[in-house]
C-alpha positions in Angstrom: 134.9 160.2 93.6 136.6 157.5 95.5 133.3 157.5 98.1 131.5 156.7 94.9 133.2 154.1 93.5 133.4 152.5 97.0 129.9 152.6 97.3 129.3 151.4 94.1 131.6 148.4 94.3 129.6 147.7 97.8 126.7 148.1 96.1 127.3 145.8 93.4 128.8 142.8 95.7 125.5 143.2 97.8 123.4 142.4 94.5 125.3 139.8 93.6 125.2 138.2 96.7 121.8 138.2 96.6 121.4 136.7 92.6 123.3 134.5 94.2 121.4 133.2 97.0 119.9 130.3 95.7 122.7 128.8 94.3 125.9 126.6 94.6 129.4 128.3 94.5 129.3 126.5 90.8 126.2 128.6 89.5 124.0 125.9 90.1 120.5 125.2 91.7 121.0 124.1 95.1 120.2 120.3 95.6 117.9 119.1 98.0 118.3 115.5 100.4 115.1 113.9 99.4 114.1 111.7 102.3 110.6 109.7 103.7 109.0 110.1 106.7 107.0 106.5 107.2 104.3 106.7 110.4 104.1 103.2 112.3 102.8 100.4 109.8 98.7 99.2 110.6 97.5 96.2 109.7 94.5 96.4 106.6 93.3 92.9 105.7 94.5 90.3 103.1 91.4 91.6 100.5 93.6 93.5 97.9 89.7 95.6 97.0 89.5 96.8 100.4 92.8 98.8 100.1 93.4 102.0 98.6 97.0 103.6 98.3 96.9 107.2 97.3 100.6 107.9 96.7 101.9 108.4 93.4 101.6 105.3 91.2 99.1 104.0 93.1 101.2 100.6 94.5 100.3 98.7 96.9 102.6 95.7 96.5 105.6 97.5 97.7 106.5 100.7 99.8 106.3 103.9 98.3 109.5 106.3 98.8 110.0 110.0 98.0 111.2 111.3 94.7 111.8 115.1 94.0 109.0 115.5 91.8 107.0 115.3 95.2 107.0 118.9 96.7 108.2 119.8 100.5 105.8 118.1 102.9 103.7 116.2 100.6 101.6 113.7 102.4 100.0 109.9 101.1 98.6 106.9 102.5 101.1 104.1 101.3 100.0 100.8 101.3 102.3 97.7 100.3 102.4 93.8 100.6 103.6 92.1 103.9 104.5 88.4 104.7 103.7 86.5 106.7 100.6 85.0 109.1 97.3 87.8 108.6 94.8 88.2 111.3 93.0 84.9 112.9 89.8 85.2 110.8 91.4 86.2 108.3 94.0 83.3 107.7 92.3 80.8 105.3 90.2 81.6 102.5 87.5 79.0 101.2 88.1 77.2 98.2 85.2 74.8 98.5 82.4 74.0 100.5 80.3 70.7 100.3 77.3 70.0 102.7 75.4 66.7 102.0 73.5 63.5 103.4 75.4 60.0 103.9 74.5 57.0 104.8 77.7 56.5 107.2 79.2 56.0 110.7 79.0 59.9 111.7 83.0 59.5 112.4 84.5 62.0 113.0 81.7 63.7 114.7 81.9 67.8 114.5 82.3 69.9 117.8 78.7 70.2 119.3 76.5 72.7 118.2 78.4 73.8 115.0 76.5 74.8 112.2 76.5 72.6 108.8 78.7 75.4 107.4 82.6 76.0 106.7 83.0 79.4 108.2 81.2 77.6 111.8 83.5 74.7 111.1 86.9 77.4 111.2 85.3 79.3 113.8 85.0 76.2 115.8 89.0 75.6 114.8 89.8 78.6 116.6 90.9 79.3 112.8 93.9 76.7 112.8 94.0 73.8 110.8 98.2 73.1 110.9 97.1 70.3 114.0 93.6 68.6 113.8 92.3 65.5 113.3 89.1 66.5 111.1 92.3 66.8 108.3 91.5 65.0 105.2 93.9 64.2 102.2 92.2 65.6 98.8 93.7 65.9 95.4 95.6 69.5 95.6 96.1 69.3 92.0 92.5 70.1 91.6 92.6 73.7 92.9 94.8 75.9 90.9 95.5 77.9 94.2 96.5 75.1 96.3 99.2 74.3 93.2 100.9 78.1 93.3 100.8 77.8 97.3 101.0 73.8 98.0 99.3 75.2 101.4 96.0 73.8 101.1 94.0 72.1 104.1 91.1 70.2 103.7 88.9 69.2 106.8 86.2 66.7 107.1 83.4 65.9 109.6 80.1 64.5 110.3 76.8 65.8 112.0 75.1 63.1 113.3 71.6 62.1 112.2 68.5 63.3 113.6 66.9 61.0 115.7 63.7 62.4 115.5 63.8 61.9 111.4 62.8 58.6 109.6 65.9 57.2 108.3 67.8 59.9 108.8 71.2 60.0 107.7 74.6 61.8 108.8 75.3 65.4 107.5 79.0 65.5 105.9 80.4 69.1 106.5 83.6 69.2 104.0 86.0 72.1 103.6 89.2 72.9 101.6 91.1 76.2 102.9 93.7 78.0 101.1 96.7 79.5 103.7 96.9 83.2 103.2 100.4 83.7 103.4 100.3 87.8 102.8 97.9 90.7 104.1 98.4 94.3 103.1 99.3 97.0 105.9 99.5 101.2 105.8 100.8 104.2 106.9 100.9 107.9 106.3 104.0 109.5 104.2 105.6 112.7 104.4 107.9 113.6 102.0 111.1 116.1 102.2 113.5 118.2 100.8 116.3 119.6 103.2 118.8 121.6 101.7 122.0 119.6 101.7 
């Protein structure tokens, strides 16, 4: 009888070591470290359409961290807001573009063989405007972008006539640039849950 009983004590500790696997000394669930793996940032552009975040919530002003609703190993594309200078060509975006005819001193001339266009005009910039002497005062206030950034650049400059035209007249190539002060950038997310 006292083999029996031993056995069954033994018995019982083993299944309720067992119920109690997957718990805390305190009855309890066990709790899990939830934690974000984050792959090496990539740069995406400053075009907020071109971007797609496929993490919960869909943000892509900020960064995306792990919650536990997210199972073990769960994997998104998080995409979120940077500061700072974007890409070359993409640094300024056009606010305004006028091309016309005047009767003027073709001063100051534009660089040889650019096109009567804005994005030739950049180009020709090597896409900086902070130090150039095509820059032009203008009336900020005008543009309600240049008034939330106050980092608006305009640049002016001449074409000059064709000689082979009657009365021909300089070509005025005039360009106002808004600073793009933020791009996006993306990486791949893991999420986990370690026992703790």
């Amino acid at each position: 009888m006292k083999k029996i009983a031993f056995l069954g004590t033994a018995f019982l500790g083993v299944f309720l070591l067992g119920a109690c696997a997957g718990f805390n000394t305190d009855g309890q669930a066990p709790r899990y470290r939830v934690s974000t793996e984050r792959e090496p940032a990539y740069y995406l552009g400053t075009d907020a359409e071109k971007v797609q975040d496929t993490c919960p919530g869909n943000d892509i002003l900020t960064q995306y961290n792990c919650s536990k609703k997210q199972e073990n190993g769960f994997v998104c594309f998080d995409v979120y807001m940077a500061q700072g200078s974007p890409a070359p060509q993409e640094r300024y975006t056009l606010l305004s573009q006028k091309v016309e005819k005047q009767s003027v001193s073709p001063e100051p001339q534009c660089p040889a063989g650019m096109k009567p266009d804005c994005a030739s005009f950049l180009k020709e910039m090597k896409y900086n405007l902070e130090f150039s002497w095509y820059l032009a005062n203008f009336p900020s206030s005008s543009f309600e972008q240049c008034r939330e950034t106050y980092d608006c650049k305009r640049i002016d400059c001449f074409l000059p006539p064709d000689p082979t035209e009657e009365n021909a007249q300089a070509t005025l190539v005039s360009c106002v640039y808004k600073r793009n002060q933020v791009f996006f950038v993306g990486s791949d997310v893991t999420c986990r849950q370690t026992p703790r």
